[in-house]
Backbone bond lengths (Angstrom), bond angles and torsions (degrees), N, CA, C in turn:
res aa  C-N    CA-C-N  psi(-1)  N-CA   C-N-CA  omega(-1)  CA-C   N-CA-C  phi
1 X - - - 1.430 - - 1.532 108.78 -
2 X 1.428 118.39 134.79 1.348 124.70 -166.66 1.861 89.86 -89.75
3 X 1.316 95.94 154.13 1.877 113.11 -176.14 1.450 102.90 -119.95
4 X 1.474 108.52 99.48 1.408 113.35 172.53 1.439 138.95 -55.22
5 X 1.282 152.89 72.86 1.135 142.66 165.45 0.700 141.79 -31.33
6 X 1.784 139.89 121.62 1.454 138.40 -174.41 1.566 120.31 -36.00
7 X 1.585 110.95 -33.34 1.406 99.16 163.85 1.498 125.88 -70.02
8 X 1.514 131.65 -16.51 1.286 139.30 175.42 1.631 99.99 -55.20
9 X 1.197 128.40 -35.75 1.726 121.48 -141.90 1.399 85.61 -92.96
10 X 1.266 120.32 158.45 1.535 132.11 166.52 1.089 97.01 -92.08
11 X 1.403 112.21 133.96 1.747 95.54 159.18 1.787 106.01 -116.58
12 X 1.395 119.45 25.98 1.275 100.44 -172.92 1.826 101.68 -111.04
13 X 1.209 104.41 34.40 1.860 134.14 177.49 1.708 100.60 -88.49
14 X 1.717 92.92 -70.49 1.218 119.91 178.50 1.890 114.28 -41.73
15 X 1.352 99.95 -45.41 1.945 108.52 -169.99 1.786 85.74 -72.56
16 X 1.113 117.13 -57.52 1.123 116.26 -171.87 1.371 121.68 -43.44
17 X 0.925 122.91 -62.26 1.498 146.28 147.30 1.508 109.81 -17.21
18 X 1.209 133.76 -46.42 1.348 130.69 -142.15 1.694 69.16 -100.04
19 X 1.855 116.44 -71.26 1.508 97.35 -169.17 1.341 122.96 -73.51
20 X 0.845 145.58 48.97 1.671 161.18 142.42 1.342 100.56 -84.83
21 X 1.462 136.16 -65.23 1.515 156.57 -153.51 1.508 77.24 -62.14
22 X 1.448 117.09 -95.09 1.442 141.16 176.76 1.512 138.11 -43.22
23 X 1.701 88.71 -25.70 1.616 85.65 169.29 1.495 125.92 94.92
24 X 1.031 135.48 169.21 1.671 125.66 177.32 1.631 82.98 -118.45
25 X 1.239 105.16 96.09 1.282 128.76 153.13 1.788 122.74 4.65
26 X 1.240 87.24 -85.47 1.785 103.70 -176.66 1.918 119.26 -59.91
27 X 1.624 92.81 -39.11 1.304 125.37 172.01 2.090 107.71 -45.20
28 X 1.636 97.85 -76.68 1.342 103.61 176.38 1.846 117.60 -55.98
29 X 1.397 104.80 -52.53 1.465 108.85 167.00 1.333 115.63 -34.16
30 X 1.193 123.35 -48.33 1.505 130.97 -178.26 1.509 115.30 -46.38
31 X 2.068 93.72 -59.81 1.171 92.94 -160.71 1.443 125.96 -84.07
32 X 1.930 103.24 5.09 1.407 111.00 -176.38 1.157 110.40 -120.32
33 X 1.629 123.86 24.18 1.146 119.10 157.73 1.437 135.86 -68.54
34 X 1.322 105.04 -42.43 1.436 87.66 157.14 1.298 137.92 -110.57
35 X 1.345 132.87 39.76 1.393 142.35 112.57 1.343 104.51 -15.22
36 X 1.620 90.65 -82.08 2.324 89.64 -169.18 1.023 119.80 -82.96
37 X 1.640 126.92 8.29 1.591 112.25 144.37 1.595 108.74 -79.21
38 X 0.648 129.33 -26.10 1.319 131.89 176.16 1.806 101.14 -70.39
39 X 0.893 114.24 -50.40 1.956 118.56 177.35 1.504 89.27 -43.78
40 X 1.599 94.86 -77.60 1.764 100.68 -157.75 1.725 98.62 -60.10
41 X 1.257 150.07 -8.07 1.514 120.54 168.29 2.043 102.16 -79.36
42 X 1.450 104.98 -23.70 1.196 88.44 174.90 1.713 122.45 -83.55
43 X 1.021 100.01 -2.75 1.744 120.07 168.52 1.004 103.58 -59.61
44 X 0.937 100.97 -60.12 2.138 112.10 -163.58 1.720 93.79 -75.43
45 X 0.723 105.02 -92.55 1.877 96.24 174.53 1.368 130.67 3.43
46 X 1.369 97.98 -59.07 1.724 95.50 168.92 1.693 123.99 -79.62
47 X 1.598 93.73 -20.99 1.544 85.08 173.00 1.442 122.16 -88.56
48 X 1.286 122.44 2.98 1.548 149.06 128.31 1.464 114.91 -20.41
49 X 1.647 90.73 -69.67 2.051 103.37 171.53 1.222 107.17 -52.08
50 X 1.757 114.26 -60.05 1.505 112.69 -161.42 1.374 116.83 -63.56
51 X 1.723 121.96 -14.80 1.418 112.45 -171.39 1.529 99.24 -85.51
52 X 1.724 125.04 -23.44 1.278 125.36 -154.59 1.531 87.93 -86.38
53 X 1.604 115.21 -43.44 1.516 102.84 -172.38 1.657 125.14 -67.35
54 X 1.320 110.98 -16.87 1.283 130.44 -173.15 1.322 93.77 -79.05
55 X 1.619 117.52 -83.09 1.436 102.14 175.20 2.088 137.03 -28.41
56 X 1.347 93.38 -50.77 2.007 95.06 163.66 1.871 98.46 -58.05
57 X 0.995 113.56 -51.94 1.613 105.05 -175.39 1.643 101.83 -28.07
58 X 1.331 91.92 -79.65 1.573 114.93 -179.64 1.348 123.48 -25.14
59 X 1.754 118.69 -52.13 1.232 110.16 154.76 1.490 125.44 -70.20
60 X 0.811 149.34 -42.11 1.586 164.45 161.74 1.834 86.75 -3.98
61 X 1.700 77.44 -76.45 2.223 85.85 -165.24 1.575 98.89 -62.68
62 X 1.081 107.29 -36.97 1.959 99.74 177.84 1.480 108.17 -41.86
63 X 1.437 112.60 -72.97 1.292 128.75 -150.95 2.194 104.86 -72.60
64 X 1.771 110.87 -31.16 1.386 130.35 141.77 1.462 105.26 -19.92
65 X 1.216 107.88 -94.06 1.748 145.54 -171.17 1.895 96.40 -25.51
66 X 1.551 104.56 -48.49 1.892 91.01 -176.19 1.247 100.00 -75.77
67 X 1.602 135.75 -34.15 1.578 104.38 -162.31 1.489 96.71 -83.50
68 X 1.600 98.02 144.67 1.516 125.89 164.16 1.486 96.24 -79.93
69 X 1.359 171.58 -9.56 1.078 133.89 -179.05 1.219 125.67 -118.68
70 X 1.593 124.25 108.85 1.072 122.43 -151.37 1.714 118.31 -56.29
71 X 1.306 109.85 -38.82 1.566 96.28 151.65 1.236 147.92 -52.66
72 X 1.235 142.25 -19.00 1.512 170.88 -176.49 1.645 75.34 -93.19
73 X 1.076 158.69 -106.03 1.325 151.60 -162.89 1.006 126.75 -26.00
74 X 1.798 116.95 -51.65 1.518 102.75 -178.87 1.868 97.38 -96.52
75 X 1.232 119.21 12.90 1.487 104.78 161.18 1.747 107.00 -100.50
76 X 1.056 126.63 -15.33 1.510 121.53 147.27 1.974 130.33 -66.16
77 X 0.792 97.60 -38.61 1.695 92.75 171.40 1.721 101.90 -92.12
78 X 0.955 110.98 -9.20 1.631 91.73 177.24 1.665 104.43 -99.60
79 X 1.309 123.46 -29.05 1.676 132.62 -174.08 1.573 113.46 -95.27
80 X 1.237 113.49 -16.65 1.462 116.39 -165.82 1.600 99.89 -137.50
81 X 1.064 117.36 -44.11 2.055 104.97 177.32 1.702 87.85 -98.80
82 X 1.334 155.59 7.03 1.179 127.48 -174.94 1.502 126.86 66.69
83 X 1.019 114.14 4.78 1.672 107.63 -173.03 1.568 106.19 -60.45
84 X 1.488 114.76 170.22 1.579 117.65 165.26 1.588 83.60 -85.86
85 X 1.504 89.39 -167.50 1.313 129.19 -157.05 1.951 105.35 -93.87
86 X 1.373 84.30 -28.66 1.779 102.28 162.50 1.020 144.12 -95.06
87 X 1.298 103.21 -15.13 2.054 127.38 150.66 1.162 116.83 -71.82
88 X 1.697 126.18 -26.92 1.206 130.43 -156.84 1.608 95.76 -97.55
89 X 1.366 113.14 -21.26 1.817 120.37 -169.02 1.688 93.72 -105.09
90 X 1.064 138.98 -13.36 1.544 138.22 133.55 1.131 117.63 -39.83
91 X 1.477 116.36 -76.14 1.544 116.24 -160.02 1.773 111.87 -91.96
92 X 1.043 114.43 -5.78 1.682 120.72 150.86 1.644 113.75 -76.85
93 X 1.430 123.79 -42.84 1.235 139.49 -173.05 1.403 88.95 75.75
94 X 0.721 131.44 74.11 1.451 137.46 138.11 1.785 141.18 -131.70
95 X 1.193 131.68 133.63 1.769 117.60 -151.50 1.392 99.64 -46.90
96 X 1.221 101.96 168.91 1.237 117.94 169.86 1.602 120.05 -84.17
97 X 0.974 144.13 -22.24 1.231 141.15 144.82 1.733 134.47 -46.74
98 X 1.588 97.60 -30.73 1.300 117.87 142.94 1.822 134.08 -37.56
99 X 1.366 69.11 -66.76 1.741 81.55 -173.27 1.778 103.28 -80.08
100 X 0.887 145.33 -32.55 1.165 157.65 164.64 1.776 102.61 -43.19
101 X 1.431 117.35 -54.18 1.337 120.16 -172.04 1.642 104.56 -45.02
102 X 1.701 100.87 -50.30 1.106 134.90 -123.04 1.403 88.19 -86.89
103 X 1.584 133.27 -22.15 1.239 149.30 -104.69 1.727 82.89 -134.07
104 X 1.723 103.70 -62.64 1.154 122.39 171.31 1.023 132.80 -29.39
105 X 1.745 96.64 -67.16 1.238 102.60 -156.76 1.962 100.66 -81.36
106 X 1.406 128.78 -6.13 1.513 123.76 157.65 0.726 108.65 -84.50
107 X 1.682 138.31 16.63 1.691 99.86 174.88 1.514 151.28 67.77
108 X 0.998 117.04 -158.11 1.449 131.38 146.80 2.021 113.40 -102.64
109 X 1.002 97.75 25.57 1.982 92.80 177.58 1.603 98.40 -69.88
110 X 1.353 98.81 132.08 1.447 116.22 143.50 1.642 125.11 -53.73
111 X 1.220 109.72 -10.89 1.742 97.85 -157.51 1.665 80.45 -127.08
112 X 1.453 95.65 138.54 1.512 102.75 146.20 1.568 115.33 -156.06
């Protein structure tokens, strides 16, 4: 069996190797900078949406919260905010078979 010596090994495989793996640094930085300025304006953007949608949330259950009648409620979030029938038994906390009855039995009436 032959006994390799540190001078036998290449090591300029190895350097190579490492920047291939890793990259020329400054090179890639360059070219993915603006990718993630571009990410982070779309970052910020949606959390733009999320503060505006959170806030309507907020009124939704506010403006919810005064009517006493639980019908007048789930015929308001289902006719006027759009909710399903399973958003509306979420944000009432009540089953969904509930609200569904409840859903039913108004219809489409104008009057309540």
């Amino acid at each position: 069996m032959v006994k390799l010596s540190p001078d036998v090994i290449k090591t300029s495989c190895i350097t190579n190797d490492a920047e291939s793996i890793h990259g020329n640094s400054s090179k890639a930085f360059e070219d993915i900078l603006p990718e993630i300025m571009e990410l982070q304006q779309q970052i910020n953007e949606h959390e733009k949406e999320i503060k505006i949608l959170e806030n309507l949330r907020g009124q939704i259950i506010e403006h919810i919260e005064g009517i006493d009648n639980v019908n007048v409620k789930v015929k308001y979030l289902r006719d006027q905010v759009g909710y399903s029938l399973q958003e509306i038994a979420l944000v009432l906390d009540y089953s969904y078979g509930y609200v569904r009855n409840i859903s039913k039995n108004l219809g489409n009436d104008s009057e309540i």
